[in-house]
C-alpha positions in Angstrom: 7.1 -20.4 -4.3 8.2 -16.8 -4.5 8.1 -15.3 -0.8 6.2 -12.0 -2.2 3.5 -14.9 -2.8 4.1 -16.7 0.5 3.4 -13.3 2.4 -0.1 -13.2 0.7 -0.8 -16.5 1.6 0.5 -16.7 5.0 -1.5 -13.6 6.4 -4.7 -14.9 8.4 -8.3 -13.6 7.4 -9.5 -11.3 6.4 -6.4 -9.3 6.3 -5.2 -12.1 3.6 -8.4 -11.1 1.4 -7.8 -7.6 2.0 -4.2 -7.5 0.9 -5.1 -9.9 -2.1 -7.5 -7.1 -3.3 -5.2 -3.8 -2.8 -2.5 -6.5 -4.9 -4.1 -6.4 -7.7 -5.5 -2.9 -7.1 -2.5 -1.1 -7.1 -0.9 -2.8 -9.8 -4.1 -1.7 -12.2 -3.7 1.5 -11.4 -1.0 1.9 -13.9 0.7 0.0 -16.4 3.7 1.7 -15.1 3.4 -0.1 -11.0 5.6 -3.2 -10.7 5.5 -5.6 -7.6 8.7 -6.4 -6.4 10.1 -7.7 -3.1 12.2 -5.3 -1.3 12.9 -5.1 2.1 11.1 -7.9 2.9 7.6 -6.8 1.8 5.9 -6.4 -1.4 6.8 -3.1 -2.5 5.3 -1.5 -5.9 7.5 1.2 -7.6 6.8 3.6 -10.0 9.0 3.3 -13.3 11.5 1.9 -11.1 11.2 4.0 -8.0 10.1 2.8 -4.5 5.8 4.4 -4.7 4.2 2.5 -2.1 4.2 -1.2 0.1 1.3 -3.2 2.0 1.8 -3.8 5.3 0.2 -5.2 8.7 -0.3 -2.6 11.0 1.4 -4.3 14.6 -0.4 -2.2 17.1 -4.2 -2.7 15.3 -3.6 -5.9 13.4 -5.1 -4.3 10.2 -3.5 -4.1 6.4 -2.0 -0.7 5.4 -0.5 0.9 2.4 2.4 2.6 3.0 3.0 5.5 0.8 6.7 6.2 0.1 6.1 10.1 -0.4 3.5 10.1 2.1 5.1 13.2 3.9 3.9 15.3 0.4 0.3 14.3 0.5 -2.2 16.2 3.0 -4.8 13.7 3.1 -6.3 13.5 7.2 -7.0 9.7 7.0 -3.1 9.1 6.3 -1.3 8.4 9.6 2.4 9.7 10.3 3.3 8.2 13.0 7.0 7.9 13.7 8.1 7.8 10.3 10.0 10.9 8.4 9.2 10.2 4.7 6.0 7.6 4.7 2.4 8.0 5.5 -0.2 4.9 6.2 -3.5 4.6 5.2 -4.9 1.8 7.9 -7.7 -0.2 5.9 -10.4 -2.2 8.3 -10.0 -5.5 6.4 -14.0 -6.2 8.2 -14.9 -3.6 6.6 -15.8 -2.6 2.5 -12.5 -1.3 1.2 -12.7 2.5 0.8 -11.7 2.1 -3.3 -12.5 5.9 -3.7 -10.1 7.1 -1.3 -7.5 4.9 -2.1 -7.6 5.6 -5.7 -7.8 9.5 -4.8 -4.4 9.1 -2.4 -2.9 7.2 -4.8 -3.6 9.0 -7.9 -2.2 12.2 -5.9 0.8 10.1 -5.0 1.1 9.3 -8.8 0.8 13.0 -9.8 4.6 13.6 -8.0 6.2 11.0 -9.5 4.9 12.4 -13.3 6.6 16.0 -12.2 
């Protein structure tokens, strides 16, 4: 088994269906996104460049995207924290997936990379 497929299947629920979903999400966003495995974590790129990664969120235990070029996007539900370059968005993996605003964060994401 590839370990990009082993960290899907090892994550407990629901943050295992939750990260199954924004999978396949993000890579039908464009034909474009490629999964790879890159630092450890399933990362997606863009034409070959690093565009965003899911995550588990230590502190609140949920699934996040991490956007690469997060710092160029203004959107209030993306967290900083301590990073320089990347922004979160925390999804509540008890909750319905907010599919608008992900496609909305991502497609502005998206918009950089075609500039």
């Amino acid at each position: 088994m590839r370990p990009i497929d082993n960290y899907f299947l090892e994550k407990p629920e629901p943050a295992k269906s939750a990260l199954a979903f924004l999978r396949g999400h993000i890579l039908s966003l464009d034909t474009h996104l490629t999964e790879e495995w890159k630092y450890g974590m399933p990362m997606y790129c863009y034409k070959g460049k690093m565009f965003c990664y899911l995550w588990v969120h230590k502190k609140y235990g949920q699934p996040y995207i991490g956007i690469v070029e997060g710092n160029r996007l203004s959107h209030p539900d993306l967290l900083q924290e301590k990073r320089a370059r990347m922004k979160i968005l925390v999804i509540d993996a008890t909750e319905d997936i907010p599919v608008e605003k992900i496609n909305a964060i991502l497609e502005e994401a998206l918009a950089f990379y075609n500039n």
